[in-house]
N, C-alpha and C positions, 0 to 999 in steps of 0.2 A: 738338630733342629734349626741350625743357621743355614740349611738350604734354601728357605725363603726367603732372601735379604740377598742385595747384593747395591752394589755404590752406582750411581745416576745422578749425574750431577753434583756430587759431594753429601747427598742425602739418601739416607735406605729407602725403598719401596719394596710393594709385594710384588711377587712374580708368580706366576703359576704358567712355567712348562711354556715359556715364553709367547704365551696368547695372548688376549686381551686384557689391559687391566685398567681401573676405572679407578681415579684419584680426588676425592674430596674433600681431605683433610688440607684446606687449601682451597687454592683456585681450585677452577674444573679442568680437569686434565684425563686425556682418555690415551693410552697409548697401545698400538699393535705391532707387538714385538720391538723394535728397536723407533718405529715412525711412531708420530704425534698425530693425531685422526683428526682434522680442522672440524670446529666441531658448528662452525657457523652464527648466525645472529644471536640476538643477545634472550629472546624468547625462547629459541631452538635448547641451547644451554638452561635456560630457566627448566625448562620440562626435562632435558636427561635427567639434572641435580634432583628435580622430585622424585622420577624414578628410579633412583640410583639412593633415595634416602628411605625408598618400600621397596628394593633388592628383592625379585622373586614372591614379590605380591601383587594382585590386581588393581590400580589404579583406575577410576572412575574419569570418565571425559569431563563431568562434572566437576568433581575434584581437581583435573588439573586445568580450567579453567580461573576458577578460581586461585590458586596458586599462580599463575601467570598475568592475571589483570585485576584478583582484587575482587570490589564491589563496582566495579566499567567496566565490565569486558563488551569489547565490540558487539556487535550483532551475528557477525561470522566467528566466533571466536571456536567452534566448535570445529569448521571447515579448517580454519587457522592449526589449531592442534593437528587435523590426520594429516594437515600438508610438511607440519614441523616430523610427526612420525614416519612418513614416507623420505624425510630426508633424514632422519637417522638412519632407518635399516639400510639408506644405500652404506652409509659412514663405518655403521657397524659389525655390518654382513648380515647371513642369514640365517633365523634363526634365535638370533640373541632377542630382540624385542614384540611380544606376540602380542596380536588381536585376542582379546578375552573377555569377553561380557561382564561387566560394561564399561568395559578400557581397555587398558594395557598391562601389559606384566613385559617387566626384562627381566632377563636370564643371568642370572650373575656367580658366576663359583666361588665361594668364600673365600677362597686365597686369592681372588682379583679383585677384591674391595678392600680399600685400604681401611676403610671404618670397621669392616666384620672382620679384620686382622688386627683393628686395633681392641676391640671388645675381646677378642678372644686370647689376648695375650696379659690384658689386663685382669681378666678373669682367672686366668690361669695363674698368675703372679698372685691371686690373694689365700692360695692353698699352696703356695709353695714356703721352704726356709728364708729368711733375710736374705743372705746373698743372692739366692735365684733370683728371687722377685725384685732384688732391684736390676738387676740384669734384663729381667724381662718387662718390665715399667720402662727402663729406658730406651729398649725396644719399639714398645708401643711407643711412646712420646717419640719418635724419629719419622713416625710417619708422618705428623704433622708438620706442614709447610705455612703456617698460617692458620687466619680463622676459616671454618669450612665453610666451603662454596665462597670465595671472599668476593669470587669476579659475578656472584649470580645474584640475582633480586627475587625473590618469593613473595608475594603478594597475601597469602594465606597464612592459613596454621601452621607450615611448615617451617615457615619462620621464627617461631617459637623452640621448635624442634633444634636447629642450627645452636641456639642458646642453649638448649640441655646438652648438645654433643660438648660445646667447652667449655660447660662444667663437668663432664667426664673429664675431659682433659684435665681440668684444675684439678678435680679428685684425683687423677693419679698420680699430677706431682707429687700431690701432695703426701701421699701413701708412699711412692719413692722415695721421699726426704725422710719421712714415718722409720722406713724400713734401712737407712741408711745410718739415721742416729742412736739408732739400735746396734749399730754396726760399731759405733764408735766414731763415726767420723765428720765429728759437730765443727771442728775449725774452717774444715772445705766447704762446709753450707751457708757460712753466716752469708757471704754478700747475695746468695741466691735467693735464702730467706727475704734479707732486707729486700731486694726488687719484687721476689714474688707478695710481700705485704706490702709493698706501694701500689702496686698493679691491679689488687684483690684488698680495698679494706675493709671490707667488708666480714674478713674472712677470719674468724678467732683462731679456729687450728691454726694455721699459720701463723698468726700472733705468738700463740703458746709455742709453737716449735720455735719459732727465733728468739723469745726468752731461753727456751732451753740451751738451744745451741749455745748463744753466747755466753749462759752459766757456766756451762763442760768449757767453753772456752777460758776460762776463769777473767771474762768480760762482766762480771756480776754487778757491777753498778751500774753498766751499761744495759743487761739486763731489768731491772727493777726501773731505768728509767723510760725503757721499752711501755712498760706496766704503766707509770704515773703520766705518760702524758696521754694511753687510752683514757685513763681513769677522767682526765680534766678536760678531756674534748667529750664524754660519754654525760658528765656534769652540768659541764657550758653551754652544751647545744640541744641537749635532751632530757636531761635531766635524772639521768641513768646512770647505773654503777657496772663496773665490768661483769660477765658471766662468774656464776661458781666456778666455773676450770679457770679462770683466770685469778681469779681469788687463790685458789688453793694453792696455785704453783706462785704466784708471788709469797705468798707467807711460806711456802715448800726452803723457795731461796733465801727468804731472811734467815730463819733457823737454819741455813746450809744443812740440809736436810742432805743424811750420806747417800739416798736415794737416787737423788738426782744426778749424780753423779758417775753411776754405772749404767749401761744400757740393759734394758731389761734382758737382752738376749744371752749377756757376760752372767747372769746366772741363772739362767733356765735354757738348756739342751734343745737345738730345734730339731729333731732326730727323724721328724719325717711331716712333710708338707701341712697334714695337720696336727701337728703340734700346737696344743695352749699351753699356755706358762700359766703359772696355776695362782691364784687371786692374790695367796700370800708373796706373792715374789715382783707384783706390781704393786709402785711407789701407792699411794693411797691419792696425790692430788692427780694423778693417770685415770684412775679409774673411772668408769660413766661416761661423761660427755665427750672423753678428747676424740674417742675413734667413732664418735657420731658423726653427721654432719653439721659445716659451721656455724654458729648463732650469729645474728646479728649485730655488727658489732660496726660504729665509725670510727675512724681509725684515720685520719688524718694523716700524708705523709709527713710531718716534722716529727711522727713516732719513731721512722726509720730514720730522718736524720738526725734525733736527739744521738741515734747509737755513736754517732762521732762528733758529740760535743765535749767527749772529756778528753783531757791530754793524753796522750800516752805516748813513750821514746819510737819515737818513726825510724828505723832505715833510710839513710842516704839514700837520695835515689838514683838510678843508675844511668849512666849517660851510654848514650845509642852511638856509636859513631858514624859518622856521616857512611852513605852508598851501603848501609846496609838495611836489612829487614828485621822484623824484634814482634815477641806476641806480648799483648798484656793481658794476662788472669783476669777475668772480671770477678773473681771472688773476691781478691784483694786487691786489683786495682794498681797491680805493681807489674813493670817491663818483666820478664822472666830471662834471667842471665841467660840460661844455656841456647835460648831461642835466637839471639843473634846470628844472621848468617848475612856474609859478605854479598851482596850482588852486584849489579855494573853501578855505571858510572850516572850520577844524578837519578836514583831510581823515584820513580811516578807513580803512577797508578797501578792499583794490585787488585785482585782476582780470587776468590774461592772456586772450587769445583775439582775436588779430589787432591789436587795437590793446590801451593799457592804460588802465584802467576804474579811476577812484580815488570811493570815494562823501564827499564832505563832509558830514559831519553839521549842522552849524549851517546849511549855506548851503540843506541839503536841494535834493542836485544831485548829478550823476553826471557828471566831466570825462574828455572823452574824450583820449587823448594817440598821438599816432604815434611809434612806439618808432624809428622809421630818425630821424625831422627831430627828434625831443625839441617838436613844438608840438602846440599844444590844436588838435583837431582840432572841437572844439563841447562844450556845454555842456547836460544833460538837465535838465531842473525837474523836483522830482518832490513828491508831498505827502506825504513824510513823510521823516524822518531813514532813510538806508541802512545801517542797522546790519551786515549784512550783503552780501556781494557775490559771485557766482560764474556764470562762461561755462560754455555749453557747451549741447547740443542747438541751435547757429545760434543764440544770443542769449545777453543778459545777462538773471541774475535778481536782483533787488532782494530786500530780508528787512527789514522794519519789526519789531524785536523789541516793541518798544512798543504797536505795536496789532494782531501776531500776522497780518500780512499778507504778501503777495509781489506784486510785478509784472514782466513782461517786456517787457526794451526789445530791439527789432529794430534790429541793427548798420546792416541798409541802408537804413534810413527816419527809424530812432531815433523810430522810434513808441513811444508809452509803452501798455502794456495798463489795461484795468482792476484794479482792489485783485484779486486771489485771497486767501480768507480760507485760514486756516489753521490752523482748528478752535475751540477754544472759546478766546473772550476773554479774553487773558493778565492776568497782573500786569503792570502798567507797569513794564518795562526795558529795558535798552537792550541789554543780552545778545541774541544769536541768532548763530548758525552759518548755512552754507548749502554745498552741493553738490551733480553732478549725476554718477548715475554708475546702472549696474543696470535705463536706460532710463527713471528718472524725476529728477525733483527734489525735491531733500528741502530742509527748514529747519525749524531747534532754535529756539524763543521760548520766549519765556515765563518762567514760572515752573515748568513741567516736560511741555512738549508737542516731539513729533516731527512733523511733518506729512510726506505723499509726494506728491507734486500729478504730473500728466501733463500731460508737456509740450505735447501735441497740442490739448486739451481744457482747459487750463488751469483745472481743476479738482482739487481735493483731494481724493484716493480714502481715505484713511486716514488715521488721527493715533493716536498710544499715549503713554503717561505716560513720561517719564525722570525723572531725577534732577533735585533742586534746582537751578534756575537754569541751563537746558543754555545756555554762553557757546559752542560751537564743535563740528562735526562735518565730517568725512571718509567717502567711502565707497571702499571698498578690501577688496581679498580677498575679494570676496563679501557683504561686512558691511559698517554703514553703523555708523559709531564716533561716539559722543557724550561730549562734554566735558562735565561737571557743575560750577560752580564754587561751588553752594549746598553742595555734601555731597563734591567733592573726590574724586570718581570719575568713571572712564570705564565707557560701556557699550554693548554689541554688540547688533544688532539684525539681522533677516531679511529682507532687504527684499523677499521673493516673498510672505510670510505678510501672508493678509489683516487680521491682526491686529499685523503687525507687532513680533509677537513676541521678545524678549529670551533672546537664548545666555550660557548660566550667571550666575552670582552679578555685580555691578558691583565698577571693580578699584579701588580707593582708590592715586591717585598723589599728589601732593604738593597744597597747598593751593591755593586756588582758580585751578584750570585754565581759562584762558581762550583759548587756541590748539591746535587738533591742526591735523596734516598726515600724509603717508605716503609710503613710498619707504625704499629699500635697505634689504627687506626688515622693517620695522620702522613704528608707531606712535609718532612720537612728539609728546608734548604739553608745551606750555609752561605753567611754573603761578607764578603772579604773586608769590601770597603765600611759597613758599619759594626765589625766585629759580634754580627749576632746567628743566631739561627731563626730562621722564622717558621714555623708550623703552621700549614694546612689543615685544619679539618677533613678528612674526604668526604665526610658522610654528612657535612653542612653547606653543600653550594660549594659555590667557589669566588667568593664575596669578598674575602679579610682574612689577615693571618697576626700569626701574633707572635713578637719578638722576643725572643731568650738571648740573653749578655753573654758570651764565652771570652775565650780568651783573645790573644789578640793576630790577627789577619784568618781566619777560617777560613781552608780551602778543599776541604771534604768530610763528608762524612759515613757514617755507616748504621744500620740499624740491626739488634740482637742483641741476646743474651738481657734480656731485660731493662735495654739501655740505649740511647742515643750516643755515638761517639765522635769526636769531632776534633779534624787536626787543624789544630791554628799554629801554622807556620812559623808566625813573626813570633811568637810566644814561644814556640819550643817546646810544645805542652798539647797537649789530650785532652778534652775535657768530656765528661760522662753528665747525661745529660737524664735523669727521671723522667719517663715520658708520661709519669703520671702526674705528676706535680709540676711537670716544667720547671725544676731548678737544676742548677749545674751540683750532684752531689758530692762528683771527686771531680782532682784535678792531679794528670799525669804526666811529670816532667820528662822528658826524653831526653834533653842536653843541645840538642840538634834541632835540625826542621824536620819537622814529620810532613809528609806530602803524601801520600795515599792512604786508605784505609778502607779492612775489608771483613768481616766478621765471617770465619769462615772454625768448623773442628772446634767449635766452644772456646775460642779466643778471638782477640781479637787483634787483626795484624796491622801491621805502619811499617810505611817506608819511610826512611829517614834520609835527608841529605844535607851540604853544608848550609849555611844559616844564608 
């Protein structure tokens, strides 16, 4: 069954028989065989994503007008549409998207949509035993890359749609998590738990399942305090008391109810897919609501940070020694000994995408490492310092801020390309950004250059001015973000405009910004000089941001695994950052300076150097 899966970028996707395949769990992403299908303006993209969300149904002109402009659509808006469909069938060949009274139908084979591979494995996963099914849950959950369509704007009903697909998503975790503490394996889930009820608080199942967890975890005060502080925010703000399921499993845990304490699977036989475990053999506060869907419930995140209000004996924490690389567990928020591995010398900025990518600057080298064994898997030379680093389009790209350069190393050769220049001859620094996202590759040098190189051609098609000193850029929602650390703003660019063009005014966040990332829903950037992080809204303008305190000198950061993470240098230290509440929840000593950071294999990596 794992012939449909295979590694792209550090992430599964479908494949079918290496044709076409059509990606919406996420941006829109369409790819033919090994190339990426440029898929054009941002209307063009609007109308595949509707198509592509009625797979092999007829599509009305009318309908995807509306979807596309709303209650205004132009007066041509209909002319608009067969002109956006004549440029897809060139993009997509022929055959795949037909003329059908009274619209459209595309052609889509179930195993080339990543959403009809994600339904049908999740499906499949709710008639299988405990082990399968979390096997094939975590499956499905790899398809996603994001929220779906993130880069596409729907003006209609379908945009309600987009909202039911991630609460699929949520139901699966949450069924995975379901199917996992049945398994026995409550210690590995608490910190998942904790993020996924920050993220979701809406959400009681998940509620109740981090009570449990932490019970089995014999974290039980920690639990019931889980309990008491829904109870006084469901009091204070509404006037409401928790669900029956919540009721029952706090009184469950007072009495240490021996129930709770085994998984239901340790004694009922899963002997064939549908197997039910028979009424008397589930605990009695189980029963009813928990495998419903979730009730209404506020949930305040200081629920999930009460869970670390009481003492308990910590582990010394472990010190990183400088020039090396180190993962930290987001479950518990601790460096992972074995994960240490040597790299060169002053190692920088690091990379996800199959394996992890750390650039040392002094040694001027690129150390490859394998994220399952934690060893060097080889060693790049390259001629110049790798200021910058970032995967994606099948390769790594290198960024020389210093002398306004890039090169591409190929993962299966580890051939090193020639210099790609990257516009006019910078100031010598060692600031640069880099990213790969909109079908090209971009990197920030200099002293105020953006460059967009193609990846095919590895040639630079355009460059435009930014702000003083651009140290770091993202591209994300459509826009490609640049960090300024000369003049202490961010700024938005276009990345279809051949002039690559600038969207509104630049937004001054806190002093010299030397890190952006993106994710849950938000921009955000690490800025050195005021020891903080500032977040973006994306989906509010681009008006004001808002300041989160870390620790002290932040000089990157990374987004995943339910968390903001952020190496503050001068500190020595990691800080994890709640993207839902905006507080720092943990804080992660390293010993050392942590200087890169890359969320990549469900951990998260740091390069460490001397202080």
């Amino acid at each position: 069954m794992e012939n449909w899966f295979r590694r792209v970028y550090g992430r599964s996707v479908v494949v079918e028989g290496g044709g076409m395949e059509f990606l919406i769990l996420g941006p829109l992403e369409v790819r033919n065989g090994e190339q990426t299908v440029r898929l054009g303006a941002a209307k063009q993209r609007a109308l595949l994503g509707v198509l592509l969300l009625h797979a092999n149904e007829t599509v009305s002109t009318s309908r995807l007008v509306d979807e596309l402009w709303g209650e205004g659509p132009p007066a041509t808006a209909e002319k608009l549409v067969q002109g956006y469909v004549h440029a897809l069938r060139k993009q997509l060949g022929d055959g795949v998207l037909e003329t059908q009274a009274p619209g459209y139908r595309l052609k889509v084979e179930p195993r080339s949509l990543d959403l009809a591979e994600f339904e049908r494995l999740a499906e499949e996963a709710r008639r299988a035993p405990a082990a399968y099914a979390v096997e094939l849950r975590r499956r499905a959950l790899a398809l996603w890359r994001g929220p779906p369509l993130a880069d596409v704007v729907l003006e209609g009903a379908d945009g309600h749609t987009l909202g039911r697909l991630s609460e699929l998503r949520l139901t699966t975790q949450i069924e995975r998590i379901e199917a996992e503490l049945e398994l026995g394996r409550h210690s590995q889930l608490v910190g998942e738990l904790e993020a996924l009820v920050a993220e979701h608080p809406y959400q009681e199942r998940a509620v109740a399942l981090l009570m449990l967890a932490l019970y089995r975890s014999g974290r039980q005060a920690e639990a019931l305090e889980v309990y008491r502080m829904v109870r006084r925010r469901l009091s204070d703000e509404l006037g409401l008391q928790p669900g029956q399921e919540l009721r029952e499993l706090e009184a469950a845990i007072l009495r240490q109810d021996d129930a709770l304490t085994r998984p239901a699977s340790a004694s009922v036989p899963a002997t064939t897919p549908s197997t039910t475990p028979a009424a008397e053999a589930v605990p009695a506060w189980r029963r009813g609501r928990l495998v419903a869907a979730g009730v209404l419930v506020v949930l305040a995140a200081a629920a999930v940070g009460a869970t670390g209000l009481l003492v308990r004996d910590e582990p010394a924490p472990i010190v990183v020694p400088p020039n090396t690389v180190a993962a930290i567990d987001p479950t518990t928020n601790r460096v992972i000994p074995e994960s240490i591995v040597q790299t060169g010398i002053e190692p920088g900025p690091v990379a996800g995408g199959g394996s992890i990518w750390v650039g040392n600057l002094e040694g001027k080298s690129v150390t490859r490492i394998d994220p399952a064994t934690h060893e060097v898997m080889s060693t790049v030379s390259l001629p110049v310092m790798p200021d910058a680093l970032t995967f994606g389009r099948g390769a790594l790209w290198v960024v020389s801020g210093r002398l306004g350069e890039m090169y591409r190393i190929d993962p299966e050769f580890e051939t090193l390309s020639k210099a790609i220049p990257l516009g006019p001859r910078p100031i010598r620094q060692a600031r640069a950004g880099a990213d790969v996202g909109e079908g090209w590759v971009w990197a920030a040098h200099g002293d105020s250059t953006l460059a967009r190189v193609d990846p095919e051609t590895l040639r630079g098609t355009s460059t435009t001015r930014v702000g003083q000193g651009p140290a770091a850029l993202v591209v994300a929602w459509g826009f490609v973000w640049v960090a300024s650390s000369g003049d202490d703003t961010v700024r938005r660019f276009e990345p279809e405009r051949y002039d690559l063009g600038p969207v509104g005014r630049p937004l001054t966040v806190g002093r010299a910004p030397s890190g952006i990332s993106a994710g849950y829903g938000n921009i955000w950037v690490a800025c050195t000089g005021d020891d903080i992080v500032a977040r973006i809204p994306a989906d509010r303008g681009f008006a004001s941001s808002l300041s989160i305190p870390v620790g002290d000198g932040p000089t990157s950061l990374a987004v995943g695994e339910g968390a903001v993470w952020v190496a503050n240098t001068a500190g020595r230290t990691v800080s994890r950052i709640d993207p839902t509440t905006l507080e720092v929840v943990a804080t992660i000593e390293v010993g050392n300076a942590p200087a890169g950071l890359a969320v990549s294999d469900g951990r998260v990596w740091v390069s460490v150097r001397e202080p």
